[in-house]
mmCIF file of the N, C-alpha and C atoms, coordinates in Angstrom:
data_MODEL
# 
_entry.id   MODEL 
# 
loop_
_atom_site.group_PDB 
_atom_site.id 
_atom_site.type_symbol 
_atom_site.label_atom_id 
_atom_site.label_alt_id 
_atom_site.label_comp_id 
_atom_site.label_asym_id 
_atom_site.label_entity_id 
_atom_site.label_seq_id 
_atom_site.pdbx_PDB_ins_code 
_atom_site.Cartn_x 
_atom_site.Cartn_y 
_atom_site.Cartn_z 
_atom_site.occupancy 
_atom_site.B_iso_or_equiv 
_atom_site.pdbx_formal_charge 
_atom_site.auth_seq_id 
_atom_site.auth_comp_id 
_atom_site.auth_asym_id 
_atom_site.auth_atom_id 
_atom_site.pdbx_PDB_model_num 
ATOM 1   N N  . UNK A 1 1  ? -8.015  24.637  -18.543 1.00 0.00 ? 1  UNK A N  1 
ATOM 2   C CA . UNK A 1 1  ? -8.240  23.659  -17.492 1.00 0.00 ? 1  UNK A CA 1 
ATOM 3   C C  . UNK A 1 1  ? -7.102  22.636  -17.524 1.00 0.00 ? 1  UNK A C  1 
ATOM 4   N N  . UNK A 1 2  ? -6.300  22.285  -16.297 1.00 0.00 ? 2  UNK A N  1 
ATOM 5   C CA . UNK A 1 2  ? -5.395  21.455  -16.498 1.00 0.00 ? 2  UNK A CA 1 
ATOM 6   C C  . UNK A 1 2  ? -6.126  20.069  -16.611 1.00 0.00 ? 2  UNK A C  1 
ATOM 7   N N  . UNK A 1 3  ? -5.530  18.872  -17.419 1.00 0.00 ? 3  UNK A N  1 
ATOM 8   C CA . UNK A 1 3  ? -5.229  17.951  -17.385 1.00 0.00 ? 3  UNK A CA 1 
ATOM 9   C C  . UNK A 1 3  ? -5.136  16.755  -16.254 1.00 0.00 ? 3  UNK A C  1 
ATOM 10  N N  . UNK A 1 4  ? -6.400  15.922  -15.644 1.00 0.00 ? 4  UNK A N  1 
ATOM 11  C CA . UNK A 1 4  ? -5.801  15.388  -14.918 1.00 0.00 ? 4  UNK A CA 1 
ATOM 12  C C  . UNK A 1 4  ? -4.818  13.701  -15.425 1.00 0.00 ? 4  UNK A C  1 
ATOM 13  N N  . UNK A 1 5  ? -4.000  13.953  -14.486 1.00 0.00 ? 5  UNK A N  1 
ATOM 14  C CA . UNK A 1 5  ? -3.352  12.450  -14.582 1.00 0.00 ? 5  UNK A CA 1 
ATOM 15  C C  . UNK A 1 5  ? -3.789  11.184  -14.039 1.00 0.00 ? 5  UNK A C  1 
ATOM 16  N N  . UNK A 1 6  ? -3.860  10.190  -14.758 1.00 0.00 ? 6  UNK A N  1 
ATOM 17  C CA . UNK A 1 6  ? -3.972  9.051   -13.965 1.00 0.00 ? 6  UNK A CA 1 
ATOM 18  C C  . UNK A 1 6  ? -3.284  8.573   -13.229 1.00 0.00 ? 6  UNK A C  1 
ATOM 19  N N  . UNK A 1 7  ? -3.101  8.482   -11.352 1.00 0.00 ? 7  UNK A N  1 
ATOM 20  C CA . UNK A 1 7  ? -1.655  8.077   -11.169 1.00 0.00 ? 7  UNK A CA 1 
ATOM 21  C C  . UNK A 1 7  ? -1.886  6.348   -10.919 1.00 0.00 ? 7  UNK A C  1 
ATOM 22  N N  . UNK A 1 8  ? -2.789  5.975   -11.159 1.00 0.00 ? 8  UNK A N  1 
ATOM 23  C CA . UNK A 1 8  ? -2.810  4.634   -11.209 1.00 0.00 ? 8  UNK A CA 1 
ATOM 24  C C  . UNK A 1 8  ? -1.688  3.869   -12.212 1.00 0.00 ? 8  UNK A C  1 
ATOM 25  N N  . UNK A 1 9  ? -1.781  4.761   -13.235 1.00 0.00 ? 9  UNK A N  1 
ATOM 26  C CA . UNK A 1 9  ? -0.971  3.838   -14.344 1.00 0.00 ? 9  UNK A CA 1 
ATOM 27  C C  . UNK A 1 9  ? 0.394   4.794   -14.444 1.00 0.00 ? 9  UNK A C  1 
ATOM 28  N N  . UNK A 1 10 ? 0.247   5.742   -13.898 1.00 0.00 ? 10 UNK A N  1 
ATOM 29  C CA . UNK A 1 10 ? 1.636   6.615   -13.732 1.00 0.00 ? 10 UNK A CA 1 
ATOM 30  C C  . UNK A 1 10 ? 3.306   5.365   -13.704 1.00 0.00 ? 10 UNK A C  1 
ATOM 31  N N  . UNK A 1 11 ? 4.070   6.254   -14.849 1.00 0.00 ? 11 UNK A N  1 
ATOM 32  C CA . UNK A 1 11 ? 5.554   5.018   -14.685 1.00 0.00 ? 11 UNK A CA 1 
ATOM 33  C C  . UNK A 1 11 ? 6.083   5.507   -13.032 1.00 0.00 ? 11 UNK A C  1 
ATOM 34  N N  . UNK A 1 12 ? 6.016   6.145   -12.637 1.00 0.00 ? 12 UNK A N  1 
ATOM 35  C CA . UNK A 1 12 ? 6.701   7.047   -11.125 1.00 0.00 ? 12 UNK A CA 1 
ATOM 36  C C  . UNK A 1 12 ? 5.883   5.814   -10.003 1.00 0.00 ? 12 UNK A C  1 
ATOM 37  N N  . UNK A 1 13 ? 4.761   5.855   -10.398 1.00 0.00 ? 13 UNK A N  1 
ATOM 38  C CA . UNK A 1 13 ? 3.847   4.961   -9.192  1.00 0.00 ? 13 UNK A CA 1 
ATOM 39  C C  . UNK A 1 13 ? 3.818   3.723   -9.021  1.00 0.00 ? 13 UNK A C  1 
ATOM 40  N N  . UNK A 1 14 ? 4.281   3.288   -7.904  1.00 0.00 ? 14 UNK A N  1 
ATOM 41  C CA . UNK A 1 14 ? 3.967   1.941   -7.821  1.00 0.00 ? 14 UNK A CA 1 
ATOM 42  C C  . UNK A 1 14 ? 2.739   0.773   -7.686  1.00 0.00 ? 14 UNK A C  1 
ATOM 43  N N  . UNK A 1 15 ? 2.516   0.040   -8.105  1.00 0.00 ? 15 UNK A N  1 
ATOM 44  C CA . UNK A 1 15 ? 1.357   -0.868  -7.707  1.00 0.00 ? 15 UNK A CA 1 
ATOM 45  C C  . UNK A 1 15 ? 1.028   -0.879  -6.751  1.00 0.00 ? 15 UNK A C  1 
ATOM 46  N N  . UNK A 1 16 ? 0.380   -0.912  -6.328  1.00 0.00 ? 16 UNK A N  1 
ATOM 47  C CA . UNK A 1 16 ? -0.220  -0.705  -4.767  1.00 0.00 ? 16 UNK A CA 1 
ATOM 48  C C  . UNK A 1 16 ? -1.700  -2.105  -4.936  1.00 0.00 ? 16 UNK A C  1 
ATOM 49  N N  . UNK A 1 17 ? -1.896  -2.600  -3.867  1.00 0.00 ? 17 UNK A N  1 
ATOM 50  C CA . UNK A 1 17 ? -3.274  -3.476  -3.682  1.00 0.00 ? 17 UNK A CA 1 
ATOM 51  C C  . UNK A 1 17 ? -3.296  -3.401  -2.178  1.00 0.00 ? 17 UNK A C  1 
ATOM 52  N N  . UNK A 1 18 ? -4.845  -3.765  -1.599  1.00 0.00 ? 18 UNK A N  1 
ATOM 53  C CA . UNK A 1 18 ? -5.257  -4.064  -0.053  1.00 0.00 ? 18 UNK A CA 1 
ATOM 54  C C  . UNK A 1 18 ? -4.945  -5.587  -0.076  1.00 0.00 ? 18 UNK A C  1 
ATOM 55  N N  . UNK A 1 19 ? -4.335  -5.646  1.237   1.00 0.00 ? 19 UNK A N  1 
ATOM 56  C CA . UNK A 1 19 ? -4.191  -7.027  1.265   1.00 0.00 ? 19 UNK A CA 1 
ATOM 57  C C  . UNK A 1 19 ? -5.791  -7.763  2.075   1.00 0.00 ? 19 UNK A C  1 
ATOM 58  N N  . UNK A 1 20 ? -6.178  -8.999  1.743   1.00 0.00 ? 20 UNK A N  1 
ATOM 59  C CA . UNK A 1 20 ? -7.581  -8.999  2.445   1.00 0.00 ? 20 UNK A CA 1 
ATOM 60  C C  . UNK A 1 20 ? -7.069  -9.348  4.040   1.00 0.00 ? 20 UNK A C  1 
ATOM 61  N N  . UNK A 1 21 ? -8.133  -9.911  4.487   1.00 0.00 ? 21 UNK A N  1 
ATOM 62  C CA . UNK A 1 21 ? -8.082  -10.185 6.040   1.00 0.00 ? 21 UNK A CA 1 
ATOM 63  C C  . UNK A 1 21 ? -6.846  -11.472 6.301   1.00 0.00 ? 21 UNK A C  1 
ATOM 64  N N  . UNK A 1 22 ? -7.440  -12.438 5.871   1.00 0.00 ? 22 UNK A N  1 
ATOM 65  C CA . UNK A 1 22 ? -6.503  -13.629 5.863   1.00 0.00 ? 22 UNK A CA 1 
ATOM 66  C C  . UNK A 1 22 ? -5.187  -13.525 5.439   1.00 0.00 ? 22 UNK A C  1 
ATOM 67  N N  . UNK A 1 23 ? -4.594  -12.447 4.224   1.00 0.00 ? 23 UNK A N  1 
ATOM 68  C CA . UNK A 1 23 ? -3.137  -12.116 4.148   1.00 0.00 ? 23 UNK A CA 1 
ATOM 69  C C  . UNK A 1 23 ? -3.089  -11.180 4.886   1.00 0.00 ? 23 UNK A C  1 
ATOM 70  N N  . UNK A 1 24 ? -3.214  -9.902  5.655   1.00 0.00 ? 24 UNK A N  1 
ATOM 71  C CA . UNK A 1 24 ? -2.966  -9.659  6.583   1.00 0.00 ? 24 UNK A CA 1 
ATOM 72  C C  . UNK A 1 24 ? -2.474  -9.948  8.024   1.00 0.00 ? 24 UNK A C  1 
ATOM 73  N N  . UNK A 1 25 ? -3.928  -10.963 8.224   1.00 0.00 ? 25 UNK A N  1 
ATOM 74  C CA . UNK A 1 25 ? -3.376  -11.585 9.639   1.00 0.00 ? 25 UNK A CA 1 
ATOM 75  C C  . UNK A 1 25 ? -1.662  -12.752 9.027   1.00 0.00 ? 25 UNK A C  1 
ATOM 76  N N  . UNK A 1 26 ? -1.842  -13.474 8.229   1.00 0.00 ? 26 UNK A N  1 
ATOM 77  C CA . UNK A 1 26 ? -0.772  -13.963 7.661   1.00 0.00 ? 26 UNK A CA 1 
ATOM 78  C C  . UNK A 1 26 ? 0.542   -13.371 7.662   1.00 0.00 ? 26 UNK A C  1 
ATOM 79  N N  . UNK A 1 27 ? 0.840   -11.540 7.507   1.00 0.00 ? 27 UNK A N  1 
ATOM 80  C CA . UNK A 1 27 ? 1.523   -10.800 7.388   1.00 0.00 ? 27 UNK A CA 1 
ATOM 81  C C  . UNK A 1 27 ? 2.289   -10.791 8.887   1.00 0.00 ? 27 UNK A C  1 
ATOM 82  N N  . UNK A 1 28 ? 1.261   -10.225 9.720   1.00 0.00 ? 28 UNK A N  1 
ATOM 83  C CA . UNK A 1 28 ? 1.438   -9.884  11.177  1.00 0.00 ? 28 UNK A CA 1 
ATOM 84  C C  . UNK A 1 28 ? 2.229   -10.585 11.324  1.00 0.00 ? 28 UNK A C  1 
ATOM 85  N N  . UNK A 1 29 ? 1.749   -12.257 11.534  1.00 0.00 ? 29 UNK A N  1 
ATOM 86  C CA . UNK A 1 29 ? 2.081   -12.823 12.092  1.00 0.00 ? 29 UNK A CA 1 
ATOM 87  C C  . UNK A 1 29 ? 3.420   -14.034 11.846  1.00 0.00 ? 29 UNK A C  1 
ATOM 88  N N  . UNK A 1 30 ? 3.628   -13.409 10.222  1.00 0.00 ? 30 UNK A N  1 
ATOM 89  C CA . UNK A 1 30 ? 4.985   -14.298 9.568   1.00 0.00 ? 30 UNK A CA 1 
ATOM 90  C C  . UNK A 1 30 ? 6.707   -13.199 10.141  1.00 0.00 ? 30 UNK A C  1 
ATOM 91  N N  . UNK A 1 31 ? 5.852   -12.105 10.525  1.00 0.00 ? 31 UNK A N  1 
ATOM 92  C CA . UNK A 1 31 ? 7.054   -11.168 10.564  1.00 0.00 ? 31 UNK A CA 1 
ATOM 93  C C  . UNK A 1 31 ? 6.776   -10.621 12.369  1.00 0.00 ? 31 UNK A C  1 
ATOM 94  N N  . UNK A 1 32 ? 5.779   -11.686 13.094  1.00 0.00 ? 32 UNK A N  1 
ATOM 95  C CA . UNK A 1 32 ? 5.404   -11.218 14.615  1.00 0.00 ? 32 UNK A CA 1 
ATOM 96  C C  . UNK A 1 32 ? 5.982   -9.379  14.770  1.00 0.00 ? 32 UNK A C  1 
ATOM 97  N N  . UNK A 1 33 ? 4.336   -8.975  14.315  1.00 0.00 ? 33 UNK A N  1 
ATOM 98  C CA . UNK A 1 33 ? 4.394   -7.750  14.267  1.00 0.00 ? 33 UNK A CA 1 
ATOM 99  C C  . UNK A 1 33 ? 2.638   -7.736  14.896  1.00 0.00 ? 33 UNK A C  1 
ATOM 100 N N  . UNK A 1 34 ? 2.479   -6.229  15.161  1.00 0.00 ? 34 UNK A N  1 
ATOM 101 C CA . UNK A 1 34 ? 1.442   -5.553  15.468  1.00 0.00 ? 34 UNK A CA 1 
ATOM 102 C C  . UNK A 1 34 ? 1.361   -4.873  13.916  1.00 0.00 ? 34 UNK A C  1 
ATOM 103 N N  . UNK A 1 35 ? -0.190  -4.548  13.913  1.00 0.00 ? 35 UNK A N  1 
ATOM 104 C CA . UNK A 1 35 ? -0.509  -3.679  13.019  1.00 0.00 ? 35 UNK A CA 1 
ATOM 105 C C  . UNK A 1 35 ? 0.095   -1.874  13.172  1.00 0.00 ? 35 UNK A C  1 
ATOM 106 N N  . UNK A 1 36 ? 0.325   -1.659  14.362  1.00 0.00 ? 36 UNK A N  1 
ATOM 107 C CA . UNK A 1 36 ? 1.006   -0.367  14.835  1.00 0.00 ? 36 UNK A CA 1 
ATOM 108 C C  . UNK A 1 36 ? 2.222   -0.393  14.514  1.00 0.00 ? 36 UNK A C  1 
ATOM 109 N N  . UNK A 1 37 ? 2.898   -1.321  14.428  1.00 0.00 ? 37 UNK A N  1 
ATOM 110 C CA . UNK A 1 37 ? 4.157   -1.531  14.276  1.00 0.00 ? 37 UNK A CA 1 
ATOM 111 C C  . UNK A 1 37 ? 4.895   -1.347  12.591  1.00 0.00 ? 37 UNK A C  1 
ATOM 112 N N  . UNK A 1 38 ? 3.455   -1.393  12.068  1.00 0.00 ? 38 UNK A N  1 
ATOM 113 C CA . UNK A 1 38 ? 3.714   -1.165  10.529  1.00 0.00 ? 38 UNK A CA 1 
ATOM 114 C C  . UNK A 1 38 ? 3.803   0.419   10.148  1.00 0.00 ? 38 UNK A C  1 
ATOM 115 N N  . UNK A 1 39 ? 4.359   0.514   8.947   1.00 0.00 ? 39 UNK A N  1 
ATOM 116 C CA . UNK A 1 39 ? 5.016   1.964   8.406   1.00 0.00 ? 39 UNK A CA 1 
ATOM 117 C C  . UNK A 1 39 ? 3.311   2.044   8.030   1.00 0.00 ? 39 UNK A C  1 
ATOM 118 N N  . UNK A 1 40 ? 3.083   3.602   8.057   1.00 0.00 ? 40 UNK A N  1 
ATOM 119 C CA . UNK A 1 40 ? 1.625   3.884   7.895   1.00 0.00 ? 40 UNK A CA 1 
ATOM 120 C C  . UNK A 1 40 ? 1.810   4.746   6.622   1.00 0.00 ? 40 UNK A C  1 
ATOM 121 N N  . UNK A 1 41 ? 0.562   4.888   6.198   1.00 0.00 ? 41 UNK A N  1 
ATOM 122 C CA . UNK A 1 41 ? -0.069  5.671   4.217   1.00 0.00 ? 41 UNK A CA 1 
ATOM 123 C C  . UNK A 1 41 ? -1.290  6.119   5.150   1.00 0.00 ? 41 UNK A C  1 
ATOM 124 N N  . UNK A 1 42 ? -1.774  7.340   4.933   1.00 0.00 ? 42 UNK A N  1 
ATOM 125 C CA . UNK A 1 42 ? -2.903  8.152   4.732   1.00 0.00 ? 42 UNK A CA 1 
ATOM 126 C C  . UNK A 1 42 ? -4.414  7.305   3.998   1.00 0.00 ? 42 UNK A C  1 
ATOM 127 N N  . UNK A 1 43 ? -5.121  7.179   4.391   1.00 0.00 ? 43 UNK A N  1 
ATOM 128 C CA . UNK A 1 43 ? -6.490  6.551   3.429   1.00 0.00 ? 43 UNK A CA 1 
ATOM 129 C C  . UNK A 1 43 ? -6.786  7.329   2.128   1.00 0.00 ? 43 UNK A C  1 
ATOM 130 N N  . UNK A 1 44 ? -6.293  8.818   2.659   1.00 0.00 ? 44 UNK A N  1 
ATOM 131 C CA . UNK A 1 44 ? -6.692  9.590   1.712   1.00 0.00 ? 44 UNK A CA 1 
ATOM 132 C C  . UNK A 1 44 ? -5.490  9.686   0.657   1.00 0.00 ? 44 UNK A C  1 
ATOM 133 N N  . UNK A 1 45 ? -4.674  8.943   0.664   1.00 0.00 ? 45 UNK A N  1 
ATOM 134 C CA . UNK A 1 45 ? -3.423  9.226   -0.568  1.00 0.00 ? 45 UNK A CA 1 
ATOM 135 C C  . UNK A 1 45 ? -3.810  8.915   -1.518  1.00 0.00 ? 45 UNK A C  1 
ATOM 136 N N  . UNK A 1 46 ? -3.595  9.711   -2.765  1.00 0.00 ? 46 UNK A N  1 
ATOM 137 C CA . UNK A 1 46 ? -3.794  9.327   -3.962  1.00 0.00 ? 46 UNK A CA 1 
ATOM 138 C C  . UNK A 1 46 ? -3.504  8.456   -4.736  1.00 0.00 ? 46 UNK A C  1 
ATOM 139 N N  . UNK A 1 47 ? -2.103  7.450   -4.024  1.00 0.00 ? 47 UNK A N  1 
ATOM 140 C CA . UNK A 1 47 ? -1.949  6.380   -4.932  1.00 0.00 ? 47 UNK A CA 1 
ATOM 141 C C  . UNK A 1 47 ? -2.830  5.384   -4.414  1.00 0.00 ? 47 UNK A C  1 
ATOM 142 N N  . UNK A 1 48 ? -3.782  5.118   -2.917  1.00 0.00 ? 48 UNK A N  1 
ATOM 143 C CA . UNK A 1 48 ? -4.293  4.441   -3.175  1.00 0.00 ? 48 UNK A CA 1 
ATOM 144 C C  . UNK A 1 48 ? -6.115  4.617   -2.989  1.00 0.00 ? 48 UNK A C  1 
ATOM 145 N N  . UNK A 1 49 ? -6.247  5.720   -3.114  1.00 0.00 ? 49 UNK A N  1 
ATOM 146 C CA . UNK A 1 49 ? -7.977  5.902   -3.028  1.00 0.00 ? 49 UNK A CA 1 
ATOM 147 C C  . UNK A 1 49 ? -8.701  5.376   -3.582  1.00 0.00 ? 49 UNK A C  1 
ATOM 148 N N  . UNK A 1 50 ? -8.378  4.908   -4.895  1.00 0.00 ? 50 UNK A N  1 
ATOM 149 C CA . UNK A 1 50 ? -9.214  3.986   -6.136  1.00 0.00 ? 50 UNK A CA 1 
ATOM 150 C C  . UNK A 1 50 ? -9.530  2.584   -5.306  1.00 0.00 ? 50 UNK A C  1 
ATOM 151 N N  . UNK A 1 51 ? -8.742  2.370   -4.110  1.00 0.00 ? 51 UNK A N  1 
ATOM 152 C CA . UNK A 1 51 ? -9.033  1.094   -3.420  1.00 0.00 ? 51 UNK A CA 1 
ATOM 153 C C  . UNK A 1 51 ? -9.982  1.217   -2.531  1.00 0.00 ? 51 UNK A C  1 
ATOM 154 N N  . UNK A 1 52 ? -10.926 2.222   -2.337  1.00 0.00 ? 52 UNK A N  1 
ATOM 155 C CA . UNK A 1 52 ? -11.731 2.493   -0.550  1.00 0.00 ? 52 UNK A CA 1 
ATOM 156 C C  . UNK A 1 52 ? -10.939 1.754   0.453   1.00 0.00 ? 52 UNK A C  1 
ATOM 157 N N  . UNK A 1 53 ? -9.851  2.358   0.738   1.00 0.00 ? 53 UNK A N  1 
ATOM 158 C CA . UNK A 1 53 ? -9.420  1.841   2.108   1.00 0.00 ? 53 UNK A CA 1 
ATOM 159 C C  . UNK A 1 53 ? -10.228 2.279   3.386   1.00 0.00 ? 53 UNK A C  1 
ATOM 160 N N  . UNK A 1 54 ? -9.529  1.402   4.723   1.00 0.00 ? 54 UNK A N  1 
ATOM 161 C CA . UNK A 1 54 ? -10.456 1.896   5.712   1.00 0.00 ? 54 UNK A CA 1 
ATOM 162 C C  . UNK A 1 54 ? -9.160  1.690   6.418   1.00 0.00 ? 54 UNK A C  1 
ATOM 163 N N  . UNK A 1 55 ? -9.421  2.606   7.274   1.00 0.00 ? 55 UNK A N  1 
ATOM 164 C CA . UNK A 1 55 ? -8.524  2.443   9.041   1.00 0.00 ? 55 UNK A CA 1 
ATOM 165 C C  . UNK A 1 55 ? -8.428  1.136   9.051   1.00 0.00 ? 55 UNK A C  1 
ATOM 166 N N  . UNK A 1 56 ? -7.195  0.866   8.983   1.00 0.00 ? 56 UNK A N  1 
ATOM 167 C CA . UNK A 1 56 ? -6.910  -0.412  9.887   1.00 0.00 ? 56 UNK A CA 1 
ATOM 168 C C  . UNK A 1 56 ? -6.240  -1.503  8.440   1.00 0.00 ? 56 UNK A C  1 
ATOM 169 N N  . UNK A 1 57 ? -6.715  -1.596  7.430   1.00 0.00 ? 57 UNK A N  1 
ATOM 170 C CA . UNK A 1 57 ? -6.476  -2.138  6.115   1.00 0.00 ? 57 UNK A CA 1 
ATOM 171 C C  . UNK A 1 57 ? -4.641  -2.071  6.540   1.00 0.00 ? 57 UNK A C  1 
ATOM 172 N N  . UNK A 1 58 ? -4.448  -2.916  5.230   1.00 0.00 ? 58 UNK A N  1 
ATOM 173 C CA . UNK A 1 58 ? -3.254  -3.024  5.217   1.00 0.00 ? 58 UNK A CA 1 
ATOM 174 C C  . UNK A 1 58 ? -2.342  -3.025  3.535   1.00 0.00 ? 58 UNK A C  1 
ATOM 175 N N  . UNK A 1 59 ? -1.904  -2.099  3.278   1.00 0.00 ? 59 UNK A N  1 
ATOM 176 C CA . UNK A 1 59 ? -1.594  -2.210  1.662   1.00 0.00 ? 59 UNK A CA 1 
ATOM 177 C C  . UNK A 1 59 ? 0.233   -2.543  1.278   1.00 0.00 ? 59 UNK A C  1 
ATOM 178 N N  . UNK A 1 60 ? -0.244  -3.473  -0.097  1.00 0.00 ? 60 UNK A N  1 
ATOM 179 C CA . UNK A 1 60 ? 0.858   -3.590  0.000   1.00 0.00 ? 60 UNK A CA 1 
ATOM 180 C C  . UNK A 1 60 ? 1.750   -3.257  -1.501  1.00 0.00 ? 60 UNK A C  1 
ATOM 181 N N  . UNK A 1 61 ? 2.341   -2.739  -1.281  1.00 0.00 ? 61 UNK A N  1 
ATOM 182 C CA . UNK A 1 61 ? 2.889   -1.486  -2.406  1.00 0.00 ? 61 UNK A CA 1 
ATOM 183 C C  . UNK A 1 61 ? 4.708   -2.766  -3.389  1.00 0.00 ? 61 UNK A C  1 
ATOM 184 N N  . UNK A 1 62 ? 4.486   -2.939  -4.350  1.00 0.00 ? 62 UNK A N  1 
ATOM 185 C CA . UNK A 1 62 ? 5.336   -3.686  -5.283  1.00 0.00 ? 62 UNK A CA 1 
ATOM 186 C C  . UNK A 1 62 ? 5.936   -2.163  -6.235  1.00 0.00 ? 62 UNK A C  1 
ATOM 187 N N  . UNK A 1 63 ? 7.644   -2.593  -5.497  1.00 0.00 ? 63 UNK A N  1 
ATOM 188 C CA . UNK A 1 63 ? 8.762   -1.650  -6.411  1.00 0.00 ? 63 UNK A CA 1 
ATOM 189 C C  . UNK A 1 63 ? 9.254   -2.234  -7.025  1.00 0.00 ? 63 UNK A C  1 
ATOM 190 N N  . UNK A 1 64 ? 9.813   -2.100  -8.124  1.00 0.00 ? 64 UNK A N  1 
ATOM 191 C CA . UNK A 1 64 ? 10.735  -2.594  -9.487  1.00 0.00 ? 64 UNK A CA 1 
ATOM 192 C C  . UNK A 1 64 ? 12.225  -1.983  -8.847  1.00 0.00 ? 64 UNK A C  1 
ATOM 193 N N  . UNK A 1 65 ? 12.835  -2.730  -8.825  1.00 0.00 ? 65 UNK A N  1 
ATOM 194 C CA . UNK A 1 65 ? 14.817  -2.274  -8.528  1.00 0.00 ? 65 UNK A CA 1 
ATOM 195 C C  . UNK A 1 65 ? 15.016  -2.700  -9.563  1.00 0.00 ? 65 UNK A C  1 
ATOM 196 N N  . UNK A 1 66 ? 16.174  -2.074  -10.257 1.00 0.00 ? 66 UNK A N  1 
ATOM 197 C CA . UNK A 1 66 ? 17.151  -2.758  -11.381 1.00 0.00 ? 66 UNK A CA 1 
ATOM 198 C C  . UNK A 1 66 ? 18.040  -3.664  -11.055 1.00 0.00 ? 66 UNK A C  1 
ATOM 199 N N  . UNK A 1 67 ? 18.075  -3.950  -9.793  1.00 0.00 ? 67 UNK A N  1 
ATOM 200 C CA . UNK A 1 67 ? 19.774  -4.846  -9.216  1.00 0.00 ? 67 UNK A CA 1 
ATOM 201 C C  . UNK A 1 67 ? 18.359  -5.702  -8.149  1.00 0.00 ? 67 UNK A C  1 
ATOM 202 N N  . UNK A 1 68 ? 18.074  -5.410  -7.480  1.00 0.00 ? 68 UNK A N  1 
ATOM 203 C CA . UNK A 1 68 ? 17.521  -6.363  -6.760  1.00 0.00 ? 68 UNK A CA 1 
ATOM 204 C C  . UNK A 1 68 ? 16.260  -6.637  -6.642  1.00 0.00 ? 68 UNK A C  1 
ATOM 205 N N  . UNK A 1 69 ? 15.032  -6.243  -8.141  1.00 0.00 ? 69 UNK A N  1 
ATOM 206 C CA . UNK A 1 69 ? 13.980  -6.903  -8.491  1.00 0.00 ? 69 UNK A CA 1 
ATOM 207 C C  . UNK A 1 69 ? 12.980  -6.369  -8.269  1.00 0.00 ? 69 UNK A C  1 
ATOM 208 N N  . UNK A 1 70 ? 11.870  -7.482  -8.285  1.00 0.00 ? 70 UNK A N  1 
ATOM 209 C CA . UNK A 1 70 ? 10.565  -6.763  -7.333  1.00 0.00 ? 70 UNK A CA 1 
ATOM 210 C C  . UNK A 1 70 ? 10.803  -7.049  -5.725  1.00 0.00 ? 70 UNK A C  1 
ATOM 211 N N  . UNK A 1 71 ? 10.299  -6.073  -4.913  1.00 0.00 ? 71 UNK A N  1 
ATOM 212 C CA . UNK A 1 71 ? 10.277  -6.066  -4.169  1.00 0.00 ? 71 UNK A CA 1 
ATOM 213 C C  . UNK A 1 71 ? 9.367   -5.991  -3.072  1.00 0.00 ? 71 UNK A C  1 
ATOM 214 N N  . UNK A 1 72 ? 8.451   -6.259  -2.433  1.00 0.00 ? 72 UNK A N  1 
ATOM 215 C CA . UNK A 1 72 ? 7.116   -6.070  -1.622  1.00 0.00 ? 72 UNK A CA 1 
ATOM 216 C C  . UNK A 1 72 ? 7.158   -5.230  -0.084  1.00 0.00 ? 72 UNK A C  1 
ATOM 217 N N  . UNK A 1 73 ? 6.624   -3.799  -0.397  1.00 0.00 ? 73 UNK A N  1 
ATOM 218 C CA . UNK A 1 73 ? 6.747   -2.959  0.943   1.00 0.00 ? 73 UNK A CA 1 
ATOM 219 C C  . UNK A 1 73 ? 5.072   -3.020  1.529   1.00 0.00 ? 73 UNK A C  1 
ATOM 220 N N  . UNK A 1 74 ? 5.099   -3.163  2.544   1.00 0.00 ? 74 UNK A N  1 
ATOM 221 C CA . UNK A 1 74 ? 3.544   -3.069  3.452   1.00 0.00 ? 74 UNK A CA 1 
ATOM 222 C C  . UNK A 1 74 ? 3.166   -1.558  4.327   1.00 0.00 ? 74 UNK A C  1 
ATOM 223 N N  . UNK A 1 75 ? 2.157   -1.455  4.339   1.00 0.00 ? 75 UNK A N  1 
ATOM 224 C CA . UNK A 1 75 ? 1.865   0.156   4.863   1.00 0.00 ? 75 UNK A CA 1 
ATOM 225 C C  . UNK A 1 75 ? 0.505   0.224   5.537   1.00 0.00 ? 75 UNK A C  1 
ATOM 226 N N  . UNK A 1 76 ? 0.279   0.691   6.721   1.00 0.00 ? 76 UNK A N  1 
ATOM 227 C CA . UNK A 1 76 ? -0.834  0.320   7.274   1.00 0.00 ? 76 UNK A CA 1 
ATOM 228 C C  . UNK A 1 76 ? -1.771  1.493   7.100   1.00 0.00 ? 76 UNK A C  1 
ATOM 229 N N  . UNK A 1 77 ? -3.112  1.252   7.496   1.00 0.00 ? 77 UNK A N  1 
ATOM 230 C CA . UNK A 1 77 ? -3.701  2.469   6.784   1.00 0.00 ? 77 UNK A CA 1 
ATOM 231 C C  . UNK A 1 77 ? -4.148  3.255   7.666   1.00 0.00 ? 77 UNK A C  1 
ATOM 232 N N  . UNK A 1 78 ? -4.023  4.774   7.620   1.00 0.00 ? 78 UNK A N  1 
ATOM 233 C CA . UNK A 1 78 ? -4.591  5.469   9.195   1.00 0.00 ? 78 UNK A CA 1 
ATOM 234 C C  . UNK A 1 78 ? -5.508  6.683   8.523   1.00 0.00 ? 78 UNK A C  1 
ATOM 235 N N  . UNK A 1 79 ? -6.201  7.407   8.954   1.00 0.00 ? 79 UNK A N  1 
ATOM 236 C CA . UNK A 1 79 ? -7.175  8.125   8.979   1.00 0.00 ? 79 UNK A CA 1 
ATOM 237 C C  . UNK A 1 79 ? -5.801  9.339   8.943   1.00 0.00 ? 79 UNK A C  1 
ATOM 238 N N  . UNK A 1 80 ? -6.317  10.530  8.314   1.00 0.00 ? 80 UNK A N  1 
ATOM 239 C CA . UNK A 1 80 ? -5.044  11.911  8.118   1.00 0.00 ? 80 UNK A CA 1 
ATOM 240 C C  . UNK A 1 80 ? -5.271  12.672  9.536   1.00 0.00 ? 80 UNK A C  1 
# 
C-alpha cells in the first residue's frame, strides 16, 4: 500500500489560507478588481481542501523567493 503524503507540510507546497469576508472585500477593492478578474484554484485541489472552500472564497497562497522574499499570490475559488 503506498504511503500517503501530507501535502500540507510538504517543502514543494506553499502555505495557502482563505482569506475571510472583510479581507477579501479589502483585496478587491485595494487592487479595484472583480472577483472574476482573479487567477482561479479548483475547490477540489489538494493543496487546499483541508480548508472547505466554497465557490466564490478567495485564497491566498505565501511563496518564499531567495532574492525577493515572501511574497503573497491570491486565487479565486471555482467549482472543477
Amino acid at each position: 500500500m503506498a504511503k500517503k503524503v501530507d501535502i500540507q507540510n510538504h517543502i514543494l507546497i506553499p502555505k495557502h489560507s482563505k482569506l475571510n469576508d472583510k479581507e477579501k472585500q479589502e483585496l478587491l477593492e485595494h487592487y479595484q478588481i472583480t472577483f472574476q478578474e482573479l487567477p482561479k484554484i479548483y475547490k477540489n485541489d489538494a493543496a487546499i481542501r483541508h480548508l472547505s472552500p466554497k465557490t466564490g472564497d478567495v485564497i491566498k497562497i505565501l511563496r518564499n523567493d531567495e532574492f525577493a522574499g515572501e511574497n503573497a499570490y491570491y486565487r479565486g475559488v471555482i467549482n472543477d
